[in-house]
C-alpha positions in Angstrom: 0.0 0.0 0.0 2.6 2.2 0.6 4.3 1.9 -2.7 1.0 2.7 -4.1 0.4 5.9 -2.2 4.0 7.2 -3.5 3.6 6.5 -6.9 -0.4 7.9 -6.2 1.7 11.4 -4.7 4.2 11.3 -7.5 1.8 11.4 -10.3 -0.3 14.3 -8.1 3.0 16.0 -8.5 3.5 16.0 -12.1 -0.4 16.7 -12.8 0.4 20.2 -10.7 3.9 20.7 -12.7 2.2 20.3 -15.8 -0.6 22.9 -14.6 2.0 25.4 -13.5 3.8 25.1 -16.6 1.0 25.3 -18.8 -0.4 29.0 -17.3 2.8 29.6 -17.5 3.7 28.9 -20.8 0.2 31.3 -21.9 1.3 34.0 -20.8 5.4 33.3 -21.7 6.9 33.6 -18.6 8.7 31.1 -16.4 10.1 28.1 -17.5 9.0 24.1 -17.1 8.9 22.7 -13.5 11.1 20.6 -12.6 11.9 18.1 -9.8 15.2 18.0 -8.9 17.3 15.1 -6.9 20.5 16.6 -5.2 22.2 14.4 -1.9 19.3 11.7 -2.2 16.6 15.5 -1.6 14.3 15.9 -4.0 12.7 19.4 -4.3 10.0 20.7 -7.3 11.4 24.0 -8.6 9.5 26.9 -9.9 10.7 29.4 -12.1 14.8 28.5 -10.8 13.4 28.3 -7.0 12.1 25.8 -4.3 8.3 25.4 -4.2 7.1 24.9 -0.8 3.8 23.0 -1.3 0.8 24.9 1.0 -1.6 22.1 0.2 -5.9 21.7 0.7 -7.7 19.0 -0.1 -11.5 19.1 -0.7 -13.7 16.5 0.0 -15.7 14.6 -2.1 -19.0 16.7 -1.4 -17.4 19.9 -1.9 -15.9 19.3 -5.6 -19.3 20.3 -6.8 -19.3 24.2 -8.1 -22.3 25.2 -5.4 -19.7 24.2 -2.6 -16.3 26.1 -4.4 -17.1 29.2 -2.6 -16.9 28.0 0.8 -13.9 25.9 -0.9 -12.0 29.1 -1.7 -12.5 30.5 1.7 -11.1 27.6 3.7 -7.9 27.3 1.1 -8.0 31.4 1.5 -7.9 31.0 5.6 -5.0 28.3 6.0 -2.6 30.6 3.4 -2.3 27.1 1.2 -1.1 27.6 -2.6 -2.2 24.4 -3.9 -5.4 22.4 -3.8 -6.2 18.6 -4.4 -10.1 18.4 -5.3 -11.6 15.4 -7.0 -13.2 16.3 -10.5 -16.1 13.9 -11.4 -17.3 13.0 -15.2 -20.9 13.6 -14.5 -19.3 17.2 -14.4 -18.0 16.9 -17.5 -20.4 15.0 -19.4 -23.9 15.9 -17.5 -25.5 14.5 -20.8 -24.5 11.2 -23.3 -21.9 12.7 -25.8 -22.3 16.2 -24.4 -19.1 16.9 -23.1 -17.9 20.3 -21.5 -14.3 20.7 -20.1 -15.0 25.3 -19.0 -18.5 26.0 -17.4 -19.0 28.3 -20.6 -19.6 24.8 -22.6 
């Protein structure tokens, strides 16, 4: 189980490197996150610097966009810079074949 939990964190990771470097990349700033081993320490670098991971995580109940705003206040009140908040396909695809990745459709 523990194996499974790392490789579960690892793969978090590289979802949010790939997030950061994406906003990133629209608007032309920064560069790619990296992770970076050095002495057996591993650290996830942001734009040249060590990112110190705030984290949140929502609950199941409160990944539904009614709940968000009470979602933002919480992640707002304990300083974090990153959240971890299930996204459901129901969500996405409230309809067969009907599927809408922004809330605009």
């Amino acid at each position: 189980m523990k194996k499974y939990t790392i490789i579960l964190h690892l793969i978090i990771i590289q979802m949010l490197i790939i997030n950061v470097w994406s906003a990133r990349c629209q608007d032309g700033s920064g560069t790619m996150p990296q992770i970076v081993e050095k002495n057996g320490r591993h650290a996830l670098m942001v734009d040249g610097r060590p990112f110190f991971m705030l984290g949140g995580q929502a609950h199941n109940s409160s990944a539904w966009p009614g709940m968000l705003p009470q979602v933002w206040s919480a992640v707002k009140t304990i300083h974090a810079n990153t959240l971890e908040i299930p996204i459901y396909w129901e969500q996405i695809e409230a309809q067969a074949r009907e599927v809408r990745f922004f809330a605009g459709g």
